[in-house]
mmCIF file as Biopython writes it, N, C-alpha, C and O atoms, coordinates in Angstrom:
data_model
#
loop_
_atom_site.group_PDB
_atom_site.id
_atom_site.type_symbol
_atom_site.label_atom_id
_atom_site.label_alt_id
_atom_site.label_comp_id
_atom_site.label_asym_id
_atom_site.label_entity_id
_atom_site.label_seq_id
_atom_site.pdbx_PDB_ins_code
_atom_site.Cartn_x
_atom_site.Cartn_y
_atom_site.Cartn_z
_atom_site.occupancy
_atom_site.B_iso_or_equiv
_atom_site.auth_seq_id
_atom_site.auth_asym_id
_atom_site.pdbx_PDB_model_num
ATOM 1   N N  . UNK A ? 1  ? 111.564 47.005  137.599 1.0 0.0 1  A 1 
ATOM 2   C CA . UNK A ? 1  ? 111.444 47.863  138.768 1.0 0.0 1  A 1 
ATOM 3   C C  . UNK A ? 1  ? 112.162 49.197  138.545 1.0 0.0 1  A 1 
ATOM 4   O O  . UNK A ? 1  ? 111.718 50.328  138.738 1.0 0.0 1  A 1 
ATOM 5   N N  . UNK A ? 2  ? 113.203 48.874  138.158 1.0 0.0 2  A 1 
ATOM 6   C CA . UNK A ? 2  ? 114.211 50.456  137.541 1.0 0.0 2  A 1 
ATOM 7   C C  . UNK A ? 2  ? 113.128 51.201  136.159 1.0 0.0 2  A 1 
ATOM 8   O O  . UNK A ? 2  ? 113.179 52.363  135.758 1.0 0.0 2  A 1 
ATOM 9   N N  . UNK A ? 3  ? 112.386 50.299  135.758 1.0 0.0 3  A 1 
ATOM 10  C CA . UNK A ? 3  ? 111.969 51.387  134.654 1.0 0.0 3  A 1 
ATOM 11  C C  . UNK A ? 3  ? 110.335 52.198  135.535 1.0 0.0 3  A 1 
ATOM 12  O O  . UNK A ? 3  ? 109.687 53.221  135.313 1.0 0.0 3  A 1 
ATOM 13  N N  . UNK A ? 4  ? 110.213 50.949  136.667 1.0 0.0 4  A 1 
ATOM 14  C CA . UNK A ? 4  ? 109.000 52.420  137.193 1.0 0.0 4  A 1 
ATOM 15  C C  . UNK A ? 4  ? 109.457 52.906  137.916 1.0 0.0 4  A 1 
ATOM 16  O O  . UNK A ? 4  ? 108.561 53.374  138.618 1.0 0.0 4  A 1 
ATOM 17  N N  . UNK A ? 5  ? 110.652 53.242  138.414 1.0 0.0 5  A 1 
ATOM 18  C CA . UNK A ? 5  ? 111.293 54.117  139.276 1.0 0.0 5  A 1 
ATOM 19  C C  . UNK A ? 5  ? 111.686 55.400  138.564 1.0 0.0 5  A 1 
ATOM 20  O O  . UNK A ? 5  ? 111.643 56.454  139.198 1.0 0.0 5  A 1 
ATOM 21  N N  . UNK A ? 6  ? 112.183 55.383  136.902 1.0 0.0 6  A 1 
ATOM 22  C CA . UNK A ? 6  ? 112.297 56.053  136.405 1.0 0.0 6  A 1 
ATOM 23  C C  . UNK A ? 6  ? 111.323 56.908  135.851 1.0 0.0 6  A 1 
ATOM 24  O O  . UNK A ? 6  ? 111.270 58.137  135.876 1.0 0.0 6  A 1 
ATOM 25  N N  . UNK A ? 7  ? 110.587 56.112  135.363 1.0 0.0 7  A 1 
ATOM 26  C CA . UNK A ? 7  ? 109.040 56.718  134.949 1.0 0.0 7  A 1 
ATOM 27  C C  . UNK A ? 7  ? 108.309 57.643  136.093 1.0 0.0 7  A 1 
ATOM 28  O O  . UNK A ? 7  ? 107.680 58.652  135.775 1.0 0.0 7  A 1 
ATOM 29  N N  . UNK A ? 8  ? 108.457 57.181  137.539 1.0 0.0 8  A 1 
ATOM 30  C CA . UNK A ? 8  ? 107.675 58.460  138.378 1.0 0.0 8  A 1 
ATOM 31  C C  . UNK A ? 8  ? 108.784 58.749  138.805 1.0 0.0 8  A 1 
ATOM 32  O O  . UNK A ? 8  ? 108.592 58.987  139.997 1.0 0.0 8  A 1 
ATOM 33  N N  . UNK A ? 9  ? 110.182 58.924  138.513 1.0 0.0 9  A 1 
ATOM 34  C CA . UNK A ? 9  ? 111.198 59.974  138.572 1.0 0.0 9  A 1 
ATOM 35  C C  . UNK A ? 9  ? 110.764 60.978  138.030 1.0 0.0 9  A 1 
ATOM 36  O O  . UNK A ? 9  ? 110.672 62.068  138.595 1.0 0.0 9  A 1 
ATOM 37  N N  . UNK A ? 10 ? 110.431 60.736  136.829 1.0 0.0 10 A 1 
ATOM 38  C CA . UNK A ? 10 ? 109.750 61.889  135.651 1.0 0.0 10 A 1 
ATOM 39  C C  . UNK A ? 10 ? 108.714 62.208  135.509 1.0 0.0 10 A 1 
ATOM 40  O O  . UNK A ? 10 ? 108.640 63.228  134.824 1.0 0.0 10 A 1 
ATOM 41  N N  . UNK A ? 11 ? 107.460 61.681  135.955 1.0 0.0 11 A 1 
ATOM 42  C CA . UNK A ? 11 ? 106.663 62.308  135.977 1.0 0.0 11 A 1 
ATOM 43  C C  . UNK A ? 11 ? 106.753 63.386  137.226 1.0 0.0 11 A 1 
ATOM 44  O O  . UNK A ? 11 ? 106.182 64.471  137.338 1.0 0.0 11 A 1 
ATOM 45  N N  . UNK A ? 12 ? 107.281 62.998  137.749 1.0 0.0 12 A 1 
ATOM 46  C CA . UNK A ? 12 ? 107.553 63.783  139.421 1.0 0.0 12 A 1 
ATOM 47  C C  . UNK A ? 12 ? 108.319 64.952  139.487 1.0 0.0 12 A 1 
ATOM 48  O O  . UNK A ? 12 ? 108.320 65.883  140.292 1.0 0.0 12 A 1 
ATOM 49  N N  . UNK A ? 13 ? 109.144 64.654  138.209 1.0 0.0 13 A 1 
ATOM 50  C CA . UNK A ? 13 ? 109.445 66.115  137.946 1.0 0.0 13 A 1 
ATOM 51  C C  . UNK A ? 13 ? 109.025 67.278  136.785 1.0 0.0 13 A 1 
ATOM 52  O O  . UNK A ? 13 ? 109.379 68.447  136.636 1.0 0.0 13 A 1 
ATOM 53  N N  . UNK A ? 14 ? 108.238 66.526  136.145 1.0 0.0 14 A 1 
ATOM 54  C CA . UNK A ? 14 ? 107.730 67.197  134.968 1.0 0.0 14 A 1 
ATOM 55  C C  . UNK A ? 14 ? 106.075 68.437  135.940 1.0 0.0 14 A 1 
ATOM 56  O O  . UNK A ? 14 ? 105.500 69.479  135.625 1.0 0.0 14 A 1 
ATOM 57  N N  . UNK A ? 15 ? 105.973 67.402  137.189 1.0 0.0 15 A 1 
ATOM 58  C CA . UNK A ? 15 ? 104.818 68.020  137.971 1.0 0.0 15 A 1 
ATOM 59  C C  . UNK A ? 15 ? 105.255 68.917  138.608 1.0 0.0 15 A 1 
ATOM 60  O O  . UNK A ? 15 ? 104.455 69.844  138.728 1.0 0.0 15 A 1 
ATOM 61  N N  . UNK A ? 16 ? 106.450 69.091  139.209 1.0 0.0 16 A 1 
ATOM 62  C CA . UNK A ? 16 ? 107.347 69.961  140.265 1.0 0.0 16 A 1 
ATOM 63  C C  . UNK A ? 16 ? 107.386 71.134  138.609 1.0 0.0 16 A 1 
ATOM 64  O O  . UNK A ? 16 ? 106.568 72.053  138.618 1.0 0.0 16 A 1 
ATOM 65  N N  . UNK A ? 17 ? 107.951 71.057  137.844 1.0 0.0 17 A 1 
ATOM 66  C CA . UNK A ? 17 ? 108.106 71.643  136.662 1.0 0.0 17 A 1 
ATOM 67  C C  . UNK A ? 17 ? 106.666 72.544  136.292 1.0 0.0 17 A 1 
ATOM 68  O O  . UNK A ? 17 ? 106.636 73.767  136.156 1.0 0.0 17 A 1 
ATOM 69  N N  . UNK A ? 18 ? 105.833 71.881  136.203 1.0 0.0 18 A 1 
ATOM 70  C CA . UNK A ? 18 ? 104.367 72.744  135.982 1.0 0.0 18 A 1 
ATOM 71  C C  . UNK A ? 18 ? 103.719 73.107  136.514 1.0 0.0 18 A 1 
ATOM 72  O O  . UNK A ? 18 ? 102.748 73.733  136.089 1.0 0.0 18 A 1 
ATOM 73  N N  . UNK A ? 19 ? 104.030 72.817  137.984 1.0 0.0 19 A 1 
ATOM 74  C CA . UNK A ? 19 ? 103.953 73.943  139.169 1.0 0.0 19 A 1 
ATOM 75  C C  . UNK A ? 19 ? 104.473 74.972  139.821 1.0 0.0 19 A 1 
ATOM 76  O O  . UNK A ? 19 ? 104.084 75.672  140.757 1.0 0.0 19 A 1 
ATOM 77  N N  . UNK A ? 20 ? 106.025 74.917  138.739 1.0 0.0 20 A 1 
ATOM 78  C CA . UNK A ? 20 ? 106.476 76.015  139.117 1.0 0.0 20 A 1 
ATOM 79  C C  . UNK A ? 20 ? 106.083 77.412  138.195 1.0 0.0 20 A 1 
ATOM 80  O O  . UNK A ? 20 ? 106.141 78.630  138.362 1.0 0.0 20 A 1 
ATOM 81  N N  . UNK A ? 21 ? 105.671 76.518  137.181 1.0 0.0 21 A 1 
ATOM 82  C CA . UNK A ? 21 ? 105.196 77.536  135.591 1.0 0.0 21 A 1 
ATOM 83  C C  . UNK A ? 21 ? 103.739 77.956  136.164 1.0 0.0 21 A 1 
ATOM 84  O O  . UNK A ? 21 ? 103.341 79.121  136.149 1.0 0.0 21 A 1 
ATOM 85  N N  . UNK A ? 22 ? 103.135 77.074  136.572 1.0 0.0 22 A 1 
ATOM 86  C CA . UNK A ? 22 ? 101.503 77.921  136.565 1.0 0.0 22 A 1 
ATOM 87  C C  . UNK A ? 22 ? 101.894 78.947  137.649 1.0 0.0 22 A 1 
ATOM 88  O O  . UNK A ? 22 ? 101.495 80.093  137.440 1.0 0.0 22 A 1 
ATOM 89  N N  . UNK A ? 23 ? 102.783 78.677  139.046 1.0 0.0 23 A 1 
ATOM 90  C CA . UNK A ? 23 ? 102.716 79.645  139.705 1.0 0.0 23 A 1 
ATOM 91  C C  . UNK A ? 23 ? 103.388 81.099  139.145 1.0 0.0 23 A 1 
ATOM 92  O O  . UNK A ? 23 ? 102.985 82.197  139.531 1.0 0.0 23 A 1 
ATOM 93  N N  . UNK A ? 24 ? 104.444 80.916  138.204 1.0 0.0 24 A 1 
ATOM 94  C CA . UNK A ? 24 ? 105.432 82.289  137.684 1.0 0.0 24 A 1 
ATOM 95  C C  . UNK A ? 24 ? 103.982 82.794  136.786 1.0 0.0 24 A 1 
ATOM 96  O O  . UNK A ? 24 ? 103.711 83.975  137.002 1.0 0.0 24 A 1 
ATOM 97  N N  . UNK A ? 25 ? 103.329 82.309  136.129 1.0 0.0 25 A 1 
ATOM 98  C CA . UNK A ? 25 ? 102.249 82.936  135.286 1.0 0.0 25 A 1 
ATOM 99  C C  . UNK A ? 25 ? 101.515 83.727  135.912 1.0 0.0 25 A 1 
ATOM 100 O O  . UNK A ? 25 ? 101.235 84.878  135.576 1.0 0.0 25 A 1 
ATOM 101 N N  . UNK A ? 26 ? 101.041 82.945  137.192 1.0 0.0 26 A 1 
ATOM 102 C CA . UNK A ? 26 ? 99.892  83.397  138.130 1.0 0.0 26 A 1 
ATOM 103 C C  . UNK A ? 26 ? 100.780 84.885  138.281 1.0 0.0 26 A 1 
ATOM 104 O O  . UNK A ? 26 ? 100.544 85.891  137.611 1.0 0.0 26 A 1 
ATOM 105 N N  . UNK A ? 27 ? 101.791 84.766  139.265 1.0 0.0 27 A 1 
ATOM 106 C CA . UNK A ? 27 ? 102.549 86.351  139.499 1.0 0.0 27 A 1 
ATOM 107 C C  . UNK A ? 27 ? 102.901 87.455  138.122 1.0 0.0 27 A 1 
ATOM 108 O O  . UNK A ? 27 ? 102.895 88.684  138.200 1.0 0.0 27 A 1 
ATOM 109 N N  . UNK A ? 28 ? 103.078 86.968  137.383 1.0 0.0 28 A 1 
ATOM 110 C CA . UNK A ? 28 ? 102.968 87.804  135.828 1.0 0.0 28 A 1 
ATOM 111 C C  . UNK A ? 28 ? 102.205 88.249  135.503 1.0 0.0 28 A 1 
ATOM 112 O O  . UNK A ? 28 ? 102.607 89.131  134.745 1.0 0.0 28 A 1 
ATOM 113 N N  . UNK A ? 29 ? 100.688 88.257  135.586 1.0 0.0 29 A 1 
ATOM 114 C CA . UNK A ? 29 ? 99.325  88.175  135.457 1.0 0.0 29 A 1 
ATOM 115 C C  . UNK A ? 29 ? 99.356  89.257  136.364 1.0 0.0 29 A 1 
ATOM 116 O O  . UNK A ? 29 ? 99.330  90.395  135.897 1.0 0.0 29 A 1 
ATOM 117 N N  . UNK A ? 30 ? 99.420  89.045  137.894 1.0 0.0 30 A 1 
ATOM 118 C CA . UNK A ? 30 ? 99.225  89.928  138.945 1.0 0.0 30 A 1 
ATOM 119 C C  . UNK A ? 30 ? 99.924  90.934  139.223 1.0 0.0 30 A 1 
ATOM 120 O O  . UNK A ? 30 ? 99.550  91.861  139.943 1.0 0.0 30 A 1 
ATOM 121 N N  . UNK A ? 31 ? 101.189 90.821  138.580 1.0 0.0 31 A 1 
ATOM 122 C CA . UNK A ? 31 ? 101.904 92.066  138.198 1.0 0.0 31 A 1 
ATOM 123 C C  . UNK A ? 31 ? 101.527 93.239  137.213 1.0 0.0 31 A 1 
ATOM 124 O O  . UNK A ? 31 ? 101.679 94.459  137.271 1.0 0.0 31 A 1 
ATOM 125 N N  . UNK A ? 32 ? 100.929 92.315  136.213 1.0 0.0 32 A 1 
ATOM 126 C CA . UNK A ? 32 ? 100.343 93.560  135.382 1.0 0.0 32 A 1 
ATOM 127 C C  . UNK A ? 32 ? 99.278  93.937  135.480 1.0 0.0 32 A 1 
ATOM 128 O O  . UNK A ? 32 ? 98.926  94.741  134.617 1.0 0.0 32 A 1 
ATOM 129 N N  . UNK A ? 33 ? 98.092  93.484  136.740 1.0 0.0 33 A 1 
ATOM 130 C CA . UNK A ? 33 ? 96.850  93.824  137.194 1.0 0.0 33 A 1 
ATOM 131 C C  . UNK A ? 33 ? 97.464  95.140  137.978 1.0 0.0 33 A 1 
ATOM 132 O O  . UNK A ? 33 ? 96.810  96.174  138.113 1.0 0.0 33 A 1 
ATOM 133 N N  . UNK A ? 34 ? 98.569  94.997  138.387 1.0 0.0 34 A 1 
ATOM 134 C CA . UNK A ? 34 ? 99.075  96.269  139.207 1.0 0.0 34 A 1 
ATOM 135 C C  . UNK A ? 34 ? 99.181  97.495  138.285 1.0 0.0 34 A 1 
ATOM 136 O O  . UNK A ? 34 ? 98.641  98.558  137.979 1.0 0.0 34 A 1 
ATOM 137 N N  . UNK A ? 35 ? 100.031 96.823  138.081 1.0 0.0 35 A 1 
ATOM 138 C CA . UNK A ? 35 ? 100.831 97.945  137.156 1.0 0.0 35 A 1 
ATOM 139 C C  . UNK A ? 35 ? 99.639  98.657  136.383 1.0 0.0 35 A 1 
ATOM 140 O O  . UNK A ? 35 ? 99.688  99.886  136.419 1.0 0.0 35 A 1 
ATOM 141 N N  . UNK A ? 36 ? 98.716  98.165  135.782 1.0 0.0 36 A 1 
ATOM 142 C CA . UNK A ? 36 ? 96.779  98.772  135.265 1.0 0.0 36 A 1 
ATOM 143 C C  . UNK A ? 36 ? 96.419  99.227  136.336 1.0 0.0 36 A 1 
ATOM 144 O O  . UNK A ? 36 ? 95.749  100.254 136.216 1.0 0.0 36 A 1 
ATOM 145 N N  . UNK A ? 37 ? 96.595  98.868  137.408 1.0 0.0 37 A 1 
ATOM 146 C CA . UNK A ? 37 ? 95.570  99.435  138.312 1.0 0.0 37 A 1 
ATOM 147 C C  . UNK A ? 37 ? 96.521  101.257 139.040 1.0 0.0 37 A 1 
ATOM 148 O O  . UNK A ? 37 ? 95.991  102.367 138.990 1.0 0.0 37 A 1 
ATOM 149 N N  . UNK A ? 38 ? 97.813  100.979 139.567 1.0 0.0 38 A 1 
ATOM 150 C CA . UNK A ? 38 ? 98.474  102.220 139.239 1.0 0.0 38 A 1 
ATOM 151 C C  . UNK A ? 38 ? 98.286  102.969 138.077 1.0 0.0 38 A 1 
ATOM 152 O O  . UNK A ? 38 ? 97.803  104.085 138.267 1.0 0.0 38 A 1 
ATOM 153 N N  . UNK A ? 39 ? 98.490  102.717 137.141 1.0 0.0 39 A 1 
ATOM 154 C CA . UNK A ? 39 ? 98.315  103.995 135.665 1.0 0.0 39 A 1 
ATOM 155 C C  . UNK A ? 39 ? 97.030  104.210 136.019 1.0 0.0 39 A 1 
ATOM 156 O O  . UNK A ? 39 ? 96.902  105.398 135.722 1.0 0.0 39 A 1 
ATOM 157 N N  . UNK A ? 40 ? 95.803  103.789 136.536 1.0 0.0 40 A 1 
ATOM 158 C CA . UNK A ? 40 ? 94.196  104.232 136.646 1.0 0.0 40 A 1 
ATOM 159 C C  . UNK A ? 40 ? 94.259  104.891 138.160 1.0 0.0 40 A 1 
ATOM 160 O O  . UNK A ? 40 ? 93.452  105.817 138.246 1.0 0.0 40 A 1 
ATOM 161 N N  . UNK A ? 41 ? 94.930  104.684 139.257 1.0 0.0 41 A 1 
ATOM 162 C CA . UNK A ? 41 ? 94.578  105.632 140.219 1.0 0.0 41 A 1 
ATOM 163 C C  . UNK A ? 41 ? 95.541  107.228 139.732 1.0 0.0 41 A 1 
ATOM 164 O O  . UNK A ? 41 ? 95.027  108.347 139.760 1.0 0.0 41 A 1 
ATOM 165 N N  . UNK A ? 42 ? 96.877  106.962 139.349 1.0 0.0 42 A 1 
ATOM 166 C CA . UNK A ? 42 ? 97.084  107.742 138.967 1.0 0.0 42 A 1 
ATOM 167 C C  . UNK A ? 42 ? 96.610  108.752 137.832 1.0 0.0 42 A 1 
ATOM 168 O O  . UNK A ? 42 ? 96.359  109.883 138.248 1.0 0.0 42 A 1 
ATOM 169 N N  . UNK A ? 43 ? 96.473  108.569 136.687 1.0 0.0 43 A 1 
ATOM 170 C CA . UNK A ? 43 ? 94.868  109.276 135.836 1.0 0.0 43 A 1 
ATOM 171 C C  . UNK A ? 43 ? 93.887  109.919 136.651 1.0 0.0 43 A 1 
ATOM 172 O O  . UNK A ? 43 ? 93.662  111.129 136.646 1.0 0.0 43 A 1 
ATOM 173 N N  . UNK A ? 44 ? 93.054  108.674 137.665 1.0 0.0 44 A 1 
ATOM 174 C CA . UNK A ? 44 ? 91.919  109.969 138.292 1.0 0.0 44 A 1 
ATOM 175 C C  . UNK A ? 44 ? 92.009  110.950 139.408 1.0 0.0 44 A 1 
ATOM 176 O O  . UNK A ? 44 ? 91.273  111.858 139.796 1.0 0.0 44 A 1 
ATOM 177 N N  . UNK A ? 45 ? 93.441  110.348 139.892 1.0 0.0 45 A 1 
ATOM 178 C CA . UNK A ? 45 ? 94.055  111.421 141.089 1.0 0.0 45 A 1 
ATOM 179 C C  . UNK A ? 45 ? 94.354  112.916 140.699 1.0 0.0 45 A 1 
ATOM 180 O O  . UNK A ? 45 ? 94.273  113.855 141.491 1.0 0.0 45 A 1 
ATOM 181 N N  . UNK A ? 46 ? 94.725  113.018 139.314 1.0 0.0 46 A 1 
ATOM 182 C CA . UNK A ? 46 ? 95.106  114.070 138.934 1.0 0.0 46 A 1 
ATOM 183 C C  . UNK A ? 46 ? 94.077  114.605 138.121 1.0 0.0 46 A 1 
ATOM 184 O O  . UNK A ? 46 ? 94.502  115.441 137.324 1.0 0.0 46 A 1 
ATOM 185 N N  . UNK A ? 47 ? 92.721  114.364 138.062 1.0 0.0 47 A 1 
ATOM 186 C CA . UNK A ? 47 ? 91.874  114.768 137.250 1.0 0.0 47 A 1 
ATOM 187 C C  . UNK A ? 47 ? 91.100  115.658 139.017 1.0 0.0 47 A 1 
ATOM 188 O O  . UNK A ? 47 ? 90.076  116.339 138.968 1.0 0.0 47 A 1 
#
């Protein structure tokens, strides 16, 4: 009983764990969609 308590101890946190990673990616991603999309309004603003 202690070893499946331990076992979805860990899986339970290995999931909390790779949900915190896909979400920091997701915002990393969308940060630099910004940051492209500023350098391009700025370029045709000044053209």
């Amino acid at each position: 009983m202690e070893l499946l308590i331990a076992i979805l101890l860990f899986t339970g946190l290995f999931a909390i764990y790779d949900a915190i990673r896909k979400v920091n990616n997701n915002i990393l991603k969308q940060t630099e969609e910004i940051i492209k999309l500023r350098e391009e309004m700025t370029k045709h603003n000044r053209k």
